[in-house]
C-alpha positions in Angstrom: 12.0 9.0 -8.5 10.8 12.1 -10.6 9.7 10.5 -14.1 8.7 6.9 -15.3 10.2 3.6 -13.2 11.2 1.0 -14.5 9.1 -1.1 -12.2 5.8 -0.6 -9.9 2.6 -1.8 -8.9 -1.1 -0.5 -10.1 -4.2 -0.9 -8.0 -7.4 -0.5 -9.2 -9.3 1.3 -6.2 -13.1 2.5 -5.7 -11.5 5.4 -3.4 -8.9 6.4 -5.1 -8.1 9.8 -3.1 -8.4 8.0 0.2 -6.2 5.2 -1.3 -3.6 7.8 -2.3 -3.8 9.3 1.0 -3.1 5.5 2.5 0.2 5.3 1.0 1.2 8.5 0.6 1.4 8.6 4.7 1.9 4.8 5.4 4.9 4.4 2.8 6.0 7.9 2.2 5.0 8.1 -0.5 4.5 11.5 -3.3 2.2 11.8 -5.5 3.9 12.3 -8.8 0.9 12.6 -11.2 -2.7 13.1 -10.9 -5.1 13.0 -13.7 -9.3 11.7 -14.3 -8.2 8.6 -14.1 -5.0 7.9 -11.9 -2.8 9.3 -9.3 0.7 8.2 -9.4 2.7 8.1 -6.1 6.3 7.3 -5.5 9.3 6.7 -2.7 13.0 6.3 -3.9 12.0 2.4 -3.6 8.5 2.1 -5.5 6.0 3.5 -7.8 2.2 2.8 -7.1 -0.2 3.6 -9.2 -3.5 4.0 -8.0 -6.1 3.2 -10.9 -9.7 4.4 -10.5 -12.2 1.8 -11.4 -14.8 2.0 -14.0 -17.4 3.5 -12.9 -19.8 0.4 -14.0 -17.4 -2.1 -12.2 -17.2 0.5 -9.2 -20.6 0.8 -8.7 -20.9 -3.4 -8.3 -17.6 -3.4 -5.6 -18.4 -2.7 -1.5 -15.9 -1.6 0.5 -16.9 -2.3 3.8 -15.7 0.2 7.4 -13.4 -1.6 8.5 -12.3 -3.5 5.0 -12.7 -7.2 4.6 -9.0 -8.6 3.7 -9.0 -9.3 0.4 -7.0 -12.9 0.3 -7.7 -14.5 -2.8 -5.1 -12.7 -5.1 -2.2 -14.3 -6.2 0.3 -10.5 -6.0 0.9 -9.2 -2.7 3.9 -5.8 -3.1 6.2 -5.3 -0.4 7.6 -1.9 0.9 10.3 -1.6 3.1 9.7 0.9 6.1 11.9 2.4 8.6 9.7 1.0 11.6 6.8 -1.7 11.5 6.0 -0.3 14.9 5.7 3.6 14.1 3.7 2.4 10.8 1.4 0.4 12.6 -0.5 3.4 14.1 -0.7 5.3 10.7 -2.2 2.3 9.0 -4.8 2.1 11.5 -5.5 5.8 11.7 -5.9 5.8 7.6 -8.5 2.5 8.1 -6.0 0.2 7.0 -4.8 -2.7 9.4 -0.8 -4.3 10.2 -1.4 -7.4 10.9 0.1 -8.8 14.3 2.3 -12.3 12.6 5.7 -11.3 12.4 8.6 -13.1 10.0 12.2 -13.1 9.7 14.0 -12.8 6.7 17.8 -12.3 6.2 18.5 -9.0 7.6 14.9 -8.3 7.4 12.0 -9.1 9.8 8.3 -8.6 7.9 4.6 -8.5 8.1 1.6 -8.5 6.6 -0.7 -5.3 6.0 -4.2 -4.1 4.3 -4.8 -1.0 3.1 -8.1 0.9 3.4 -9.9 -0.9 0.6 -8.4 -4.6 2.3 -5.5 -4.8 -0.2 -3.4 -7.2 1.4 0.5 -5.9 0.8 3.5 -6.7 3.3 6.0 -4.2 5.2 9.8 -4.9 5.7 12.1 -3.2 8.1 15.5 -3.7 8.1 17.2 -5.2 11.7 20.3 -5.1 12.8 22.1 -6.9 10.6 21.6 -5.2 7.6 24.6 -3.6 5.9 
């Protein structure tokens, strides 16, 4: 994905580097675009872009070490990985978290992740059955 998508998510972040740096090695993601104010990143799947917050709401948000999950939001993304497993340890190494609950979907099995700022999102890996 080289130029606009049709489709994507944007999170506002406090950290927006480390943020970018989260997803960039979690998801595989590239960063496409970087300017004051954002940094756009992007797979073959998904576009993210990572919004800095103004500086006056910034300075009022605490991101604590580890993050608090942030539940009470009514989005949560998905991203479809090629192992849960092998993405677990980058998560935790970037101070994000994959949560242990595991579902299955149709072709899919699933979880449930935070990021480094506790931006609750959920990873998919395709099982066996998947065509």
């Amino acid at each position: 994905m080289s130029g606009p998508a049709a489709a994507g998510v944007l999170i506002y972040a406090k950290h927006r580097d480390a943020l970018a740096s989260f997803y960039g090695q979690v998801l595989g993601m590239q960063q496409l675009h970087r300017d004051e104010h954002l940094t756009v990143m992007a797979s073959s799947q998904l576009q993210l872009v990572i919004h800095a917050m103004p500086e006056a709401i910034a300075s009022q948000v605490s991101i604590a070490s580890p993050p608090v999950r942030r539940e009470n939001v009514a989005l949560k993304f998905f991203a479809t990985v090629p192992s849960i497993a092998e993405t677990v340890r980058a998560a935790e190494a970037l101070g994000g978290q994959v949560f242990d609950e595991r579902w299955q979907g149709p072709d899919f099995a699933l979880c449930n992740a935070m990021d480094c700022e506790g931006n609750v999102f959920q990873l998919r890996e395709w099982t066996a059955g998947h065509a």
